[in-house]
C-alpha positions in Angstrom: 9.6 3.3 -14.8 8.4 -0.2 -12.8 5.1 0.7 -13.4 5.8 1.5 -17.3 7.5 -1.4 -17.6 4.4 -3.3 -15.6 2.0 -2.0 -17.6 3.1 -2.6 -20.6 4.1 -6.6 -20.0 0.7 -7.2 -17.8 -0.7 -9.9 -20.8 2.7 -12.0 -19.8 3.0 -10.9 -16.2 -0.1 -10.3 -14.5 0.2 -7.2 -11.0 -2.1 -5.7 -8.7 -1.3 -2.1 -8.0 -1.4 -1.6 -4.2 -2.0 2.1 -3.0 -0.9 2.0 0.6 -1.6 4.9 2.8 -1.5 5.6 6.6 -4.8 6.4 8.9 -4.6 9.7 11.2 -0.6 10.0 10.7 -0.9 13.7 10.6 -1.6 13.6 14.2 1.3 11.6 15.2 3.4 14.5 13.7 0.8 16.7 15.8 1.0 15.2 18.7 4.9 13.3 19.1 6.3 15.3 16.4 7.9 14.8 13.0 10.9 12.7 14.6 8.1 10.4 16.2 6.4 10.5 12.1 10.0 9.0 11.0 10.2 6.3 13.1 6.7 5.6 12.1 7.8 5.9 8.6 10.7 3.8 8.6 8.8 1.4 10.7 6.2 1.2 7.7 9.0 0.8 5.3 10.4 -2.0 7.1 7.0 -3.6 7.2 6.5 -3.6 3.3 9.8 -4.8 2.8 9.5 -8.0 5.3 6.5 -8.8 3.9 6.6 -8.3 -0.3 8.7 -10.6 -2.5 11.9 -10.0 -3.8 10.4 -9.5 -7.4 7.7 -7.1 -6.2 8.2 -3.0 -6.5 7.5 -0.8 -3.2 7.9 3.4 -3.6 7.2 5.7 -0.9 4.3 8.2 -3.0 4.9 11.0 -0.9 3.9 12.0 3.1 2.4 8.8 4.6 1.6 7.1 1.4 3.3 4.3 0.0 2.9 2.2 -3.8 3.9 -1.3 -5.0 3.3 -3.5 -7.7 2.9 -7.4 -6.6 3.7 -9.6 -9.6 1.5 -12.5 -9.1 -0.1 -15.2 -11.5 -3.3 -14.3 -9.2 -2.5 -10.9 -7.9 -5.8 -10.7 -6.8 -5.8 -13.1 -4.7 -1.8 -12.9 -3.9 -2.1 -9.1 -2.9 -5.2 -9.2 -0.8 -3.1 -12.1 1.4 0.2 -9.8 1.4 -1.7 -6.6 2.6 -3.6 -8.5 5.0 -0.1 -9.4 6.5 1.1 -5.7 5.8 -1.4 -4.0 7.9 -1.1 -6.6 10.4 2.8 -6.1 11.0 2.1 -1.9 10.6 -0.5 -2.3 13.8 2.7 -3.7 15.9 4.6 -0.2 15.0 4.5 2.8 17.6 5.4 6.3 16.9 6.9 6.1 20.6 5.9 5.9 24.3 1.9 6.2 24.4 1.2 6.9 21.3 -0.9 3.8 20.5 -0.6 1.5 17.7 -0.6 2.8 13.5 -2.7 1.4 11.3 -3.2 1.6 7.4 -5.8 1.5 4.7 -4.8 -0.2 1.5 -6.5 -0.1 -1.9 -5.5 -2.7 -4.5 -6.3 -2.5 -8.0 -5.4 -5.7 -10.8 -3.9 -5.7 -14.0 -4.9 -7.2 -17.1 -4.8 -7.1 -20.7 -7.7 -5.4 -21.4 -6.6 -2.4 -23.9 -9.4 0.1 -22.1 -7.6 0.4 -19.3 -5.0 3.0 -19.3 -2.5 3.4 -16.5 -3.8 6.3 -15.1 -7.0 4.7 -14.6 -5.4 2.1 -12.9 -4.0 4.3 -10.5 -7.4 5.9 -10.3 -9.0 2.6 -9.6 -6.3 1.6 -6.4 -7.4 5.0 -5.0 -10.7 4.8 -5.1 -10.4 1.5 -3.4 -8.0 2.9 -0.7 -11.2 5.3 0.0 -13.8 2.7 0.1 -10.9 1.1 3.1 -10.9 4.1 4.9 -14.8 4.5 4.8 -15.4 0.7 5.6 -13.4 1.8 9.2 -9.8 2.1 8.3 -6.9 -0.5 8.8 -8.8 -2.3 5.9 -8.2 -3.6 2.6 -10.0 -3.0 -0.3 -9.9 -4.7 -3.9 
């Protein structure tokens, strides 16, 4: 409904949509099991939450992958800094004992007024960002 509502107002109130998702997190589940996958979870969720604005939307997607709309007057700009910062505090987050640090690739795609663009093709476009992240090496950002 956020992203309905988004959508249709983006001419007044510009957003990037950020498509968040977490690098190699089956094998924490794998290897330190699904309690050790929660922590990392809820660890990720308290990441997005320090470091989004109170106006901005965050949704856990499903599994490891999270969504958020960043109202910005430059989302481009604003969302590129606010990821950065994201995967920054998800690399201080352990899934326990020894299991090394979590990153995240992030895919960002930006609003605008331009009638073409439909909402799925938004969403479309913030994936296929996230995959140019996780091809670039992972624990990136992509716009």
């Amino acid at each position: 409904m956020a992203f309905s509502r988004a959508f249709d107002q983006r001419d007044k109130r510009p957003f990037a949509l950020v498509h968040l998702d977490l690098d190699h997190f089956k094998n924490i589940n794998d290897e330190f099991g699904h309690a050790a996958g929660d922590r990392v979870l809820v660890g990720v969720a308290s990441a997005l939450a320090s470091e989004v604005r109170s106006g901005d939307r965050v949704c856990r997607a499903g599994g490891d992958e999270f969504l958020a709309l960043i109202f910005a007057d430059w989302p481009a700009a604003d969302s590129l800094n606010i990821c950065k910062r994201i995967i920054g505090r998800i690399g201080s987050v352990e899934a326990g004992p020894g299991s090394g640090r979590i990153s995240a690739s992030i895919g960002i795609a930006v609003s605008d007024s331009k009638p073409a663009v439909l909402p799925h093709q938004l969403f479309e476009l913030a994936d296929a960002a996230l995959y140019r992240a996780k091809i670039s090496g992972r624990g990136r950002v992509a716009l």
